[in-house]
DRENKOLNU-631188 format. One line per field, with one value per residue: residue number from 1; residue in one letter; x, y, z of N, C-alpha, C in turn. Coordinates in pm, 1 decimal. Atoms other than C-alpha are relative to their C-alpha. Layout:
# DRENKOLNU-631188
n <- [NUM_...]
res <- [A_...]
n_X <- [X_...]
n_Y <- [Y_...]
n_Z <- [Z_...]
ca_X <- [X_...]
ca_Y <- [Y_...]
ca_Z <- [Z_...]
c_X <- [X_...]
c_Y <- [Y_...]
c_Z <- [Z_...]
//
This chain:
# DRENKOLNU-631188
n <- [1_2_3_4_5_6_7_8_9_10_11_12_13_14_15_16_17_18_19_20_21_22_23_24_25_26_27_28_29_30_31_32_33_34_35_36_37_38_39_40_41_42_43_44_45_46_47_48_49_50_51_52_53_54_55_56_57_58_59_60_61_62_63_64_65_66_67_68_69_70_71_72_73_74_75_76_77_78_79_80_81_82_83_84_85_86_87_88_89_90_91_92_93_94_95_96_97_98_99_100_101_102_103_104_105_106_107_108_109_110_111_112_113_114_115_116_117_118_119_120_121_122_123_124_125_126_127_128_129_130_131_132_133_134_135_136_137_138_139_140_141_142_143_144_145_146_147_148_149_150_151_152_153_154_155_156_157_158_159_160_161_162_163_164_165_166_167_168_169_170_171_172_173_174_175_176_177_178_179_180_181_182_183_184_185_186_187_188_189_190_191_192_193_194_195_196_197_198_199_200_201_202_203_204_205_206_207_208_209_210_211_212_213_214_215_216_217_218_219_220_221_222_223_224_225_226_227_228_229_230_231_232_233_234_235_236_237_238_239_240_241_242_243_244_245_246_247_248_249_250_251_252_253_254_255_256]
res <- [X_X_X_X_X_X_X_X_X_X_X_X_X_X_X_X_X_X_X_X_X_X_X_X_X_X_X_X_X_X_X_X_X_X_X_X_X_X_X_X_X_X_X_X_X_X_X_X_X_X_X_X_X_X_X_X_X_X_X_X_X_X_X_X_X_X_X_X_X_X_X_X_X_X_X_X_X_X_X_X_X_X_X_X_X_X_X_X_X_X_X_X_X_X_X_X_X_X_X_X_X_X_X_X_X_X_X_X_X_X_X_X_X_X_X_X_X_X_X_X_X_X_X_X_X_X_X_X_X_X_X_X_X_X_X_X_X_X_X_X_X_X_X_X_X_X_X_X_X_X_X_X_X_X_X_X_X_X_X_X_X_X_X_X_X_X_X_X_X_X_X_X_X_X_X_X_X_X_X_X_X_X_X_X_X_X_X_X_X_X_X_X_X_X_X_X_X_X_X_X_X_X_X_X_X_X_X_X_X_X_X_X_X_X_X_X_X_X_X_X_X_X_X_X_X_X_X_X_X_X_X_X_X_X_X_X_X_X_X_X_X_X_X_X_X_X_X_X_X_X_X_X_X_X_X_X]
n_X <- [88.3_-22.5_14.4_115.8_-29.3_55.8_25.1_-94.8_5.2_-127.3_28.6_-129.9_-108.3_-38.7_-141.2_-3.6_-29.9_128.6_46.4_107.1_24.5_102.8_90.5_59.0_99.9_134.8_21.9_-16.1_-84.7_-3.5_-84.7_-138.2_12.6_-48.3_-125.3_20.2_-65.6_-156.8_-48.3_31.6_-68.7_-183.3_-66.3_87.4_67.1_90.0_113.3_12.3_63.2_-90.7_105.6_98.0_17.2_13.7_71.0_-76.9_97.4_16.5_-29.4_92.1_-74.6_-78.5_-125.8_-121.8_-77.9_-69.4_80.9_-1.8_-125.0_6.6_134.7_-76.2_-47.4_107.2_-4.3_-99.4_19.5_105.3_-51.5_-126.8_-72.5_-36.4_-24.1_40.2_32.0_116.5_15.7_92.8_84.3_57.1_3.8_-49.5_-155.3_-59.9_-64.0_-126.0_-105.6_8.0_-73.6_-137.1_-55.0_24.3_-83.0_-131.8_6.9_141.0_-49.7_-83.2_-14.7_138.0_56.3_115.3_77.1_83.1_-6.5_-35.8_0.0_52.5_137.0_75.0_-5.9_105.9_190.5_110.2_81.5_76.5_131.8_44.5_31.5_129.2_108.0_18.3_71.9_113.2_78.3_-10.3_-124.1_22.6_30.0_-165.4_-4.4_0.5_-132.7_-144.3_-78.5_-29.9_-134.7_-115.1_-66.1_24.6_125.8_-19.0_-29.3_162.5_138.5_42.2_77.6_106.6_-16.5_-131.3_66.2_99.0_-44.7_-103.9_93.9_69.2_-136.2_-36.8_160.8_0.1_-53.1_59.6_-5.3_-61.7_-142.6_-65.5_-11.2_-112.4_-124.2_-38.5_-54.7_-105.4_-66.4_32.4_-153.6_-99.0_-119.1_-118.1_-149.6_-129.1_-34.1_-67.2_-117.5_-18.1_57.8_-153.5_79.6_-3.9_136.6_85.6_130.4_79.8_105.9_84.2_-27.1_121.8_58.7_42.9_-16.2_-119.8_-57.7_-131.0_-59.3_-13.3_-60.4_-123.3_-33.2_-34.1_-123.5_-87.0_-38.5_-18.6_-144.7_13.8_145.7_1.3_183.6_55.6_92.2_75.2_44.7_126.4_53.2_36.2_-48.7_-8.0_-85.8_-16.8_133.2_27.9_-140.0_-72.5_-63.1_-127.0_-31.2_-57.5_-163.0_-71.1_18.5_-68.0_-144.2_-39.0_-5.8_-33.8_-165.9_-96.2]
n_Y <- [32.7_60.3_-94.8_43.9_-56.9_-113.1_-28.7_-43.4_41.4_-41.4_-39.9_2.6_93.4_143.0_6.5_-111.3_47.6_41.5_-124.2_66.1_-110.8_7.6_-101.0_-89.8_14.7_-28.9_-43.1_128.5_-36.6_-75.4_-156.3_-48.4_40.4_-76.7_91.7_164.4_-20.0_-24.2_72.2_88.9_-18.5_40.9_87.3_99.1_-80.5_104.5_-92.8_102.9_-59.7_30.9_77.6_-49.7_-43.1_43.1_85.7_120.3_63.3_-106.2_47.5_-52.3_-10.7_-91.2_41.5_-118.5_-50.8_104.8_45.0_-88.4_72.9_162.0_8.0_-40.1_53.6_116.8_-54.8_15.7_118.2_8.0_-86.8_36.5_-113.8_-30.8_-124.4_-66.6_-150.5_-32.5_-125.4_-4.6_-125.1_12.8_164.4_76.8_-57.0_70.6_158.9_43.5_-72.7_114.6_89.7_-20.9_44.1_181.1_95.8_-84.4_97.7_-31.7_-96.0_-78.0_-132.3_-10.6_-144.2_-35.7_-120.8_-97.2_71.2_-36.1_127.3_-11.3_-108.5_-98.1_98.1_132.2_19.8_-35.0_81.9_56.3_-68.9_-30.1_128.3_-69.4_0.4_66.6_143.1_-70.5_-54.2_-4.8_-76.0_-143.1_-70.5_-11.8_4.6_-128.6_-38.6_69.5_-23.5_-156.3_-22.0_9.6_-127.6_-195.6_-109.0_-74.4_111.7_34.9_-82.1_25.1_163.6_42.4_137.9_82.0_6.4_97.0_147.6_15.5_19.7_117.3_65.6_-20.8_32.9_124.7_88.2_11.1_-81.6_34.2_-67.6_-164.2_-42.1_32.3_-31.4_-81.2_25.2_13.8_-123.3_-76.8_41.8_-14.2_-81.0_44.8_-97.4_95.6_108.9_-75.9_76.8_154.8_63.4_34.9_-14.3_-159.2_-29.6_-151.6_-58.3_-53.0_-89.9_-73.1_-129.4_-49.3_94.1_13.5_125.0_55.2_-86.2_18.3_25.8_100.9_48.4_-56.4_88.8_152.7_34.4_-40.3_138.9_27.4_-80.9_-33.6_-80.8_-176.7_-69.1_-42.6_-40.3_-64.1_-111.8_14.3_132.9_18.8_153.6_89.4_-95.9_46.1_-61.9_-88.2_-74.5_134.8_-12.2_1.1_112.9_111.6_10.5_31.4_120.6_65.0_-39.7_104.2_124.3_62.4_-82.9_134.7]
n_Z <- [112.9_149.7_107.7_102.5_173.7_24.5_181.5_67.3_136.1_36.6_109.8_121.7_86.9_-25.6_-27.9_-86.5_-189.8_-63.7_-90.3_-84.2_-84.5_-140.9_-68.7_-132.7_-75.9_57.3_144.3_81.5_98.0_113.6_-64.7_89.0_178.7_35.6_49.3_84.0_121.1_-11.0_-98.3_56.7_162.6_-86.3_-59.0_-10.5_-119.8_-123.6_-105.9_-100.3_-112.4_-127.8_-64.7_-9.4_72.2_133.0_55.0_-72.7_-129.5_-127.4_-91.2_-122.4_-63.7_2.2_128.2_-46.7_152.1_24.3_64.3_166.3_84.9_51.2_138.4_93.9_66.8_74.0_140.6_97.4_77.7_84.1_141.1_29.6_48.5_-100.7_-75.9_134.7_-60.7_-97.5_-9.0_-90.4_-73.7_-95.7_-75.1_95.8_49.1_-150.0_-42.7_114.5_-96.1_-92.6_48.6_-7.1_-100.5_2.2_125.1_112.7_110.1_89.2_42.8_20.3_-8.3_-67.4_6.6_-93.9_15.9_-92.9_-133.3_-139.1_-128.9_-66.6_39.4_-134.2_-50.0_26.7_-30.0_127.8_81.4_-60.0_-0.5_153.2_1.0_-88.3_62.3_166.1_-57.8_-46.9_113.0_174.0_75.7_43.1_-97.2_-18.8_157.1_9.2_-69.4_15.4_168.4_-53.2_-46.9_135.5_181.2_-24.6_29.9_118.5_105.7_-50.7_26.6_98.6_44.6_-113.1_15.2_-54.1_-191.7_-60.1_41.0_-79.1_-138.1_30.5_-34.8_-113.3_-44.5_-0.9_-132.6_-143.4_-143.8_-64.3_52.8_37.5_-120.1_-32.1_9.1_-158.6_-131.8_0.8_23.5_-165.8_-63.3_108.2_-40.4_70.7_20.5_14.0_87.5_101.0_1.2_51.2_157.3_95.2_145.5_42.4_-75.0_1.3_-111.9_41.5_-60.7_41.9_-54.7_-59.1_-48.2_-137.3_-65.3_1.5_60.1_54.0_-76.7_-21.8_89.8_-38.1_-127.0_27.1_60.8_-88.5_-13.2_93.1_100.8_211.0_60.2_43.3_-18.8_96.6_-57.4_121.9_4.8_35.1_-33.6_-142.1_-12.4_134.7_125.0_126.4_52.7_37.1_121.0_38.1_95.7_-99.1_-51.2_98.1_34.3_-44.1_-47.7_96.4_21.2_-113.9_59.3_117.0_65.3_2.5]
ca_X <- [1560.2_1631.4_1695.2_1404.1_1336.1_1292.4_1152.1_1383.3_1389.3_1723.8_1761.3_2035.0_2340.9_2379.0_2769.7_2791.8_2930.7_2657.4_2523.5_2268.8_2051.4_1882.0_1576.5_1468.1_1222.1_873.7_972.2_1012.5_1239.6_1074.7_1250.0_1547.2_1353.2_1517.8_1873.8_1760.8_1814.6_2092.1_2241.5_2094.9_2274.4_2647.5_2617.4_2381.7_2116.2_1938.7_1629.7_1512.4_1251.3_1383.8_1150.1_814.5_827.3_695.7_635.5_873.2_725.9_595.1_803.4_637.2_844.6_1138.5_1423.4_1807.4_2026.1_2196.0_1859.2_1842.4_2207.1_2146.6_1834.0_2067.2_2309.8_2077.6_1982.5_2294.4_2355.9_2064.5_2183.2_2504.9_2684.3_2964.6_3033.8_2926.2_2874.8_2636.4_2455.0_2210.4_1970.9_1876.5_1782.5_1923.6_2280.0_2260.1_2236.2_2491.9_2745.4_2672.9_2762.5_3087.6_3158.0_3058.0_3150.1_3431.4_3435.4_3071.9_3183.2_3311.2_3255.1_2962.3_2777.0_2530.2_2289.2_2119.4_2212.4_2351.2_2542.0_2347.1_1969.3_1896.7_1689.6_1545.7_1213.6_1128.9_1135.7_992.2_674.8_664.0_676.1_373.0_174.5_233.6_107.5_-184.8_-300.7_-130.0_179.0_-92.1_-78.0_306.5_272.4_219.5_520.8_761.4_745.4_738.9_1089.4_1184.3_1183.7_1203.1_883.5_977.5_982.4_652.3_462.2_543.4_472.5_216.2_208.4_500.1_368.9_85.1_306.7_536.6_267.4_76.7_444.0_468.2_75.3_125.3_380.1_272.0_249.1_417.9_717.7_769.7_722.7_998.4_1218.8_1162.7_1266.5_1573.8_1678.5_1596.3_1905.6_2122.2_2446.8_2723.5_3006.6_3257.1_3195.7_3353.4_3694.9_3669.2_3493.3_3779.1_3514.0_3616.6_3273.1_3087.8_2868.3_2603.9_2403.0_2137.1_2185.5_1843.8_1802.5_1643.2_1617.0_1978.9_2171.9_2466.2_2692.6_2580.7_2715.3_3020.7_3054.5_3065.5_3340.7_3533.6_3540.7_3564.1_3958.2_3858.8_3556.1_3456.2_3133.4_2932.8_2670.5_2407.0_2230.1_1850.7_1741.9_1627.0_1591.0_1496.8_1783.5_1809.4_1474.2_1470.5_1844.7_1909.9_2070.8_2331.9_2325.6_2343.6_2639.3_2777.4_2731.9_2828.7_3155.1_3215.1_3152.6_3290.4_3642.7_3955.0]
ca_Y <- [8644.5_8473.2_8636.1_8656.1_8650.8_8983.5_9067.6_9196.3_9263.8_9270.6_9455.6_9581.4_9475.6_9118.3_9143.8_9478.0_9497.8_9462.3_9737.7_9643.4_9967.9_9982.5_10180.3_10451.0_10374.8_10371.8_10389.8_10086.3_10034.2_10264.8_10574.5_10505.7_10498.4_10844.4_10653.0_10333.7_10432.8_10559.0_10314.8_10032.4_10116.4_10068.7_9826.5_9494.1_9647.8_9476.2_9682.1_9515.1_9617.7_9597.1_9356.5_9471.5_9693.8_9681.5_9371.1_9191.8_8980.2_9153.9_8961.3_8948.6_9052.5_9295.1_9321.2_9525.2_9634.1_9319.9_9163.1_9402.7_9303.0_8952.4_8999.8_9147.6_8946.8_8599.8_8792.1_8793.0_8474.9_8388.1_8585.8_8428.2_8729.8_8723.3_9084.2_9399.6_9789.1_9911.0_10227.1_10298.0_10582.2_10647.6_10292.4_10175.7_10381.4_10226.4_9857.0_9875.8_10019.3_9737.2_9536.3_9696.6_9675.1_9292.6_9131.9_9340.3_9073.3_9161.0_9512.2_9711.8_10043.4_10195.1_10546.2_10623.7_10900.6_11120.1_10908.7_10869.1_10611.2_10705.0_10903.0_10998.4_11048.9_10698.7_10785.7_10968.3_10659.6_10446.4_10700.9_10666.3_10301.8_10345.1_10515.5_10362.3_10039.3_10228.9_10410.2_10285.7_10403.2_10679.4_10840.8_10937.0_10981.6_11356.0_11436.2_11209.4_11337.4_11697.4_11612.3_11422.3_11726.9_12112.4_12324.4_12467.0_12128.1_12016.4_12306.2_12274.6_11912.7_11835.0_11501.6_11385.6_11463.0_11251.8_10969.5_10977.1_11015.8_10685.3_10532.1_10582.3_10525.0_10156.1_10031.1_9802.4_9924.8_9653.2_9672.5_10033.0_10041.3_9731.7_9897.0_10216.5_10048.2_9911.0_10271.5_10377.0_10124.0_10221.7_10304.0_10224.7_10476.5_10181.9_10000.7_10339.4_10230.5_9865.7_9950.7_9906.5_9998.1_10372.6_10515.2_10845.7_11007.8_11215.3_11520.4_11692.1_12069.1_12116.8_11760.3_11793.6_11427.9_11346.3_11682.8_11715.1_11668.6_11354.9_11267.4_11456.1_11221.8_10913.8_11068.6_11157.9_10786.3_10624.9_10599.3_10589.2_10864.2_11205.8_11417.6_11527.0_11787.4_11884.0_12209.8_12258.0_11891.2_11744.1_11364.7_11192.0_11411.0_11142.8_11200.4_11567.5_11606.7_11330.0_11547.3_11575.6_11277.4_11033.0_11129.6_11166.2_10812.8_10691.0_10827.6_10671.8_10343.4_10307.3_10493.0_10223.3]
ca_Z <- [7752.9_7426.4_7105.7_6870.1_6509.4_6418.8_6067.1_5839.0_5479.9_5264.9_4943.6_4700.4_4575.7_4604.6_4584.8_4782.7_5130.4_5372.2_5612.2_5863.8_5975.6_6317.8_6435.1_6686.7_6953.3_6820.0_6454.6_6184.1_5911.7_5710.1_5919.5_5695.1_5329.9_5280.3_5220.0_5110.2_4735.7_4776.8_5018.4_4780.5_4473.1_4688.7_4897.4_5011.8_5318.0_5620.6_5731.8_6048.3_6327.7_6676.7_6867.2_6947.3_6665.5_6309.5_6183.3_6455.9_6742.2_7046.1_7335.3_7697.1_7969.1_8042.3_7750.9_7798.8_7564.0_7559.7_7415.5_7153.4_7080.0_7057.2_6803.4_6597.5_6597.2_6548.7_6236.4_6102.8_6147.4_6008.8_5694.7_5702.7_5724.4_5950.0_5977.4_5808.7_5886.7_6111.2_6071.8_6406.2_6538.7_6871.0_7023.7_6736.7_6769.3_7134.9_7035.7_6755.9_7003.0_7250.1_6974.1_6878.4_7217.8_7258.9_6976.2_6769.1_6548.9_6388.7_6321.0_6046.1_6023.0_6243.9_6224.4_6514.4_6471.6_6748.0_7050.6_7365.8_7629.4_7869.7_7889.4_8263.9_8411.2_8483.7_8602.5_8273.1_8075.9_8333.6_8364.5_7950.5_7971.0_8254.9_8043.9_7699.6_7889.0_8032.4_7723.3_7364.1_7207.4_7062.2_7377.5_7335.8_6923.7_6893.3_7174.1_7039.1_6644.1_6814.6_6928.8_6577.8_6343.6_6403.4_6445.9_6142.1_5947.7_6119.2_6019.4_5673.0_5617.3_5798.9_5578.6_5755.9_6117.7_6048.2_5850.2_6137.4_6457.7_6271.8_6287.8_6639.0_6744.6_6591.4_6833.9_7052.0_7384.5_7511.4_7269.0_7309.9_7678.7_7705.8_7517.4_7773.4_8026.6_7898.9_7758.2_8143.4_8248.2_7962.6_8068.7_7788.6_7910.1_7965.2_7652.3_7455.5_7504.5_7372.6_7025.5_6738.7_6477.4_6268.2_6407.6_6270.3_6527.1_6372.8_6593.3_6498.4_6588.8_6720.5_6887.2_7233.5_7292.1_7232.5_7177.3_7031.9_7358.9_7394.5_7048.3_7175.4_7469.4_7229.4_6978.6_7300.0_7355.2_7109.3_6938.7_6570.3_6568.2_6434.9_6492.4_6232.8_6368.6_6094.5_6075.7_6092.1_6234.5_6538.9_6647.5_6301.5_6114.5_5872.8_5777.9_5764.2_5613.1_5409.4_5152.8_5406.3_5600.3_5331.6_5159.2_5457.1_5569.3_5233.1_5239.9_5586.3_5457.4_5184.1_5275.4_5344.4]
c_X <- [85.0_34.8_-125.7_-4.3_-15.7_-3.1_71.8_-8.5_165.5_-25.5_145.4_82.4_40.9_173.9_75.1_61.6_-127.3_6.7_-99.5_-78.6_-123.9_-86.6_18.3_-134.3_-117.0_15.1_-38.2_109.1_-0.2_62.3_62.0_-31.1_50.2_166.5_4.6_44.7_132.2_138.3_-9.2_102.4_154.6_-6.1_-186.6_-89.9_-101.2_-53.0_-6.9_-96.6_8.4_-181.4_-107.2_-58.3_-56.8_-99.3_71.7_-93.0_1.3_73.4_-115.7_147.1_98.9_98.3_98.4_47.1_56.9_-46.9_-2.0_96.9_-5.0_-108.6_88.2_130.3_-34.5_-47.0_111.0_53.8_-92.6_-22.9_139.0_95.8_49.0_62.8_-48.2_25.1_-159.3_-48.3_-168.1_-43.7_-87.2_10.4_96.5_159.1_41.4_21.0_85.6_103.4_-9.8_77.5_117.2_53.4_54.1_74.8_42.7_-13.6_-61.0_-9.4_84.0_62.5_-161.9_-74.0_-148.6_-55.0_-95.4_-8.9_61.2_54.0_-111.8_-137.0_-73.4_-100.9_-64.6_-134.6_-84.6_-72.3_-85.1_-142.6_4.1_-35.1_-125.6_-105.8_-5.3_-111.1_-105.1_-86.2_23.8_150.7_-57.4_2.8_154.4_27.8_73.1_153.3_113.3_7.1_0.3_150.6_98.9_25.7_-54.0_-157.3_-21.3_-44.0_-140.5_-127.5_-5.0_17.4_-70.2_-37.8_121.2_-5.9_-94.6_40.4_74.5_-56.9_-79.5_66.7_24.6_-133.0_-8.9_86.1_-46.2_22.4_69.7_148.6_20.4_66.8_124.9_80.5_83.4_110.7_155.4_103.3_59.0_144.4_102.4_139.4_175.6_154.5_108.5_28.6_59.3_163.1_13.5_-82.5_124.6_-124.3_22.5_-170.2_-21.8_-115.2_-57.0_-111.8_-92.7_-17.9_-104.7_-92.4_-25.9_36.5_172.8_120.5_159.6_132.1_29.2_93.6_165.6_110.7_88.1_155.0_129.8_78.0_15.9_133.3_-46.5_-117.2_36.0_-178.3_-19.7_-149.8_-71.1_-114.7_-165.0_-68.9_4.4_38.2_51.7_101.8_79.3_-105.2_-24.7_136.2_29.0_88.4_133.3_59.5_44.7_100.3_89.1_41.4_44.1_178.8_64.4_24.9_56.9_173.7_53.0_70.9]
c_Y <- [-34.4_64.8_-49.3_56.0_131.3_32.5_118.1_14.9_36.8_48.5_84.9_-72.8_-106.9_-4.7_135.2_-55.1_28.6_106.0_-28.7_184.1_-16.7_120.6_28.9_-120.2_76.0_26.2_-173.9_22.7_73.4_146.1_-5.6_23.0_147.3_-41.6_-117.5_-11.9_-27.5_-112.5_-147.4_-47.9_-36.4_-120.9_-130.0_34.9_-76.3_93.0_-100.5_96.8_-56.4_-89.5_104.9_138.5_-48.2_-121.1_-155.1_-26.5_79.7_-100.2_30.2_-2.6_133.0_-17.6_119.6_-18.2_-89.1_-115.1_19.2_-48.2_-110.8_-67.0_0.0_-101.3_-186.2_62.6_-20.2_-126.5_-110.6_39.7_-87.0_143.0_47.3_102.1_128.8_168.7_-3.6_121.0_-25.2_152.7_17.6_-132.5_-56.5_8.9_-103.1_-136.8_-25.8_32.3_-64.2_-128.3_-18.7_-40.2_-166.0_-99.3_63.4_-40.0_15.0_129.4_94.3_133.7_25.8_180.2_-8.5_134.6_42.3_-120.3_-1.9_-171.8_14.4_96.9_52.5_93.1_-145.5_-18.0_35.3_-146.5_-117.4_30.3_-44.8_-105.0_-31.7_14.6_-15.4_-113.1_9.6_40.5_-19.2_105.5_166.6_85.1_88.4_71.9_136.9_45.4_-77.5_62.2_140.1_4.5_-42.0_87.9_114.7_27.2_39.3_-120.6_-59.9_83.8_7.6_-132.9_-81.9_-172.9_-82.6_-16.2_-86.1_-137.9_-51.5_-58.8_-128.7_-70.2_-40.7_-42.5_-192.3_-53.5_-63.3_37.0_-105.3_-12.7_118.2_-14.6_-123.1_82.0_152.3_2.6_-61.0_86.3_56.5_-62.0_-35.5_-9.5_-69.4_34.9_-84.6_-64.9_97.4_-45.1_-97.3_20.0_67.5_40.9_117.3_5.3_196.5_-5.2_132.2_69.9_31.6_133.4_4.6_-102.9_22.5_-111.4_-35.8_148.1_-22.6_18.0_-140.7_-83.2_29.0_-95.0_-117.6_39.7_47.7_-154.8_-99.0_7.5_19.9_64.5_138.4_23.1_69.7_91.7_119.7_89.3_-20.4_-147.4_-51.4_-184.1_-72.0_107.9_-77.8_34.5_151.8_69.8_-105.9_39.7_14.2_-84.5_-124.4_-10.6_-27.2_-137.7_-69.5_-16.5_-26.9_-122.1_-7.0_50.1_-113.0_20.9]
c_Z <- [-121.3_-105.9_-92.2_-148.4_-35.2_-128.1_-62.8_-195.3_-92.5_-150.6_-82.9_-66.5_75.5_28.4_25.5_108.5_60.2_80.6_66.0_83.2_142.7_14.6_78.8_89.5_-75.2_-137.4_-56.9_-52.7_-61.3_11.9_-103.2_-156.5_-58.2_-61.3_-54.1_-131.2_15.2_51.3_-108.4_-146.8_13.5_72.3_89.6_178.8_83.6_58.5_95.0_50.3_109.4_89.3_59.5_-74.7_-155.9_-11.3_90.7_130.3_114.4_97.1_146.3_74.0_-50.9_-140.1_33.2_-112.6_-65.1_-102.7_-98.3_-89.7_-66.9_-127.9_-119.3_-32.7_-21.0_-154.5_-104.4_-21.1_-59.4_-190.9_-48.8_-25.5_125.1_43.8_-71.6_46.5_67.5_-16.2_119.1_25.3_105.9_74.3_-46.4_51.9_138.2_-3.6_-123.3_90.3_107.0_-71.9_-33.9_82.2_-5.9_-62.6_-135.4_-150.4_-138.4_-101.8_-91.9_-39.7_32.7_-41.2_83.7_-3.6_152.9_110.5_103.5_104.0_121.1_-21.5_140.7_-47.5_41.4_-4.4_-145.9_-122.3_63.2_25.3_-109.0_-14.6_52.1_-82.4_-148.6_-21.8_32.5_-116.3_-129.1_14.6_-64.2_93.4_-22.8_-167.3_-36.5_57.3_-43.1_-108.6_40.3_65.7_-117.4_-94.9_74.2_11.5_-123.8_-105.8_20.3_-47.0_-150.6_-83.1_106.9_-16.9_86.1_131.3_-65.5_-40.3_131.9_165.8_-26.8_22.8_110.3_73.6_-39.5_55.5_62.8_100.1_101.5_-52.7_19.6_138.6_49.9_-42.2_69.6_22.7_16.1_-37.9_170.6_82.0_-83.5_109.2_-92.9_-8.5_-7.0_-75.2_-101.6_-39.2_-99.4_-148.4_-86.1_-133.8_-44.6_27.2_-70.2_86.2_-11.0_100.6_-65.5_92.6_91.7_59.2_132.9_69.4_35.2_-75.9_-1.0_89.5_7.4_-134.0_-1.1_71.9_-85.9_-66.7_125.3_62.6_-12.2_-79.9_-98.5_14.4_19.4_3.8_-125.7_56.6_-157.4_74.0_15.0_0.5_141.0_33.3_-137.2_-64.5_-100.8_-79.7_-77.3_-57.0_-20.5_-77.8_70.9_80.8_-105.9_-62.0_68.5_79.5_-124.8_-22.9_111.6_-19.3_-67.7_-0.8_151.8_126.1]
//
């Protein structure tokens, strides 16, 4: 498959260095509006929503990681912007780290949050895909933001479970459930080696989906990376520690 436009909005400093952030599965751009400020005020920022998300075109048919890649980087040149930092989460962390791999070139300092080369095992996301397609992305809503933030964090903002489960309920059901299925035949362990990008790789102590091994895995293979495993946060742990994540993602970027 092709690469497709995928809607994007850019915003800060015009003569900033550039930073391109990628979404989770079933979110939007707006996951990241906890750093956006912040992020805005340093350096020039490319929200995006990963195909069949948001406000980007629903594709028909299967899509792999490779797809994802190639969205991303049609975007950029589309932007004119032939290289920049990358900051990814989840899906996201997985197709920025395809791209390192890929094309070096594009790359210059990355930070992947709560993710994973690999996500065994296959059937789970192939069932999810199944019944996303069957019943709506709302079918999935509830259990997915029950894995992005603590118990603890859920029970006292309940606004945020229902901003988050609405987030996740508007997916289409055929964007979500491609991008499943191309999680389902992840497997990035060999492209650790070949990325040349300094790389922070960001856990979340209390992530289920993607615990903090897997983030282990990457700085294990990876030459230029360091783990960063934050306290009291689950999937989204930009979301629910930004006062901690953001700095520390600033100070990645921006150091020589």
């Amino acid at each position: 498959m092709s690469a497709i436009e995928v809607h994007a909005q850019v915003s800060g400093r015009p003569d900033g260095p550039t930073v391109l952030l990628s979404n989770s599965l079933g979110s939007d751009h707006r996951m990241w509006d906890a750093q956006l400020a912040d992020l805005e005020a340093r350096f020039r920022v490319i929200c995006y929503d990963t195909r069949g998300h948001g406000d980007s075109p629903i594709p028909s048919g299967p899509c792999s990681i490779d797809d994802l890649a190639d969205d991303v980087i049609a975007l950029l040149d589309r932007l004119d912007v032939t290289s920049c930092h990358f900051v990814g989460l989840s899906l996201g962390g997985m197709t920025v780290m395809r791209i390192a791999s890929r094309n070096p070139e594009r790359v210059q300092r990355m930070a992947v949050l709560c993710t994973g080369v690999q996500l065994p095992p296959r059937s789970g996301w192939t069932d999810r895909a199944a019944l996303v397609r069957s019943s709506g992305a709302a079918a999935v809503a509830a259990t997915v933001v029950g894995r992005w933030f603590t118990p603890e964090y859920l029970d006292t903002h309940p606004d945020r479970r229902a901003y988050y489960e609405k987030m996740v309920a508007a997916t289409s059901a055929e964007g979500y459930a491609a991008c499943c299925e191309a999680i389902a035949d992840l497997d990035l362990r060999h492209d650790l080696p070949s990325i040349q990008a300094p790389t922070l790789a960001i856990a979340g102590a209390d992530d289920i989906a993607t615990p903090p091994a897997k983030l282990e895995e990457i700085v294990a293979g990876v030459p230029d990376a360091r783990l960063l495993v934050v306290p009291n946060s689950a999937h989204l742990a930009n979301a629910q520690q930004p006062q901690t994540i953001t700095p520390a993602l600033i100070a990645h970027l921006e150091a020589s």
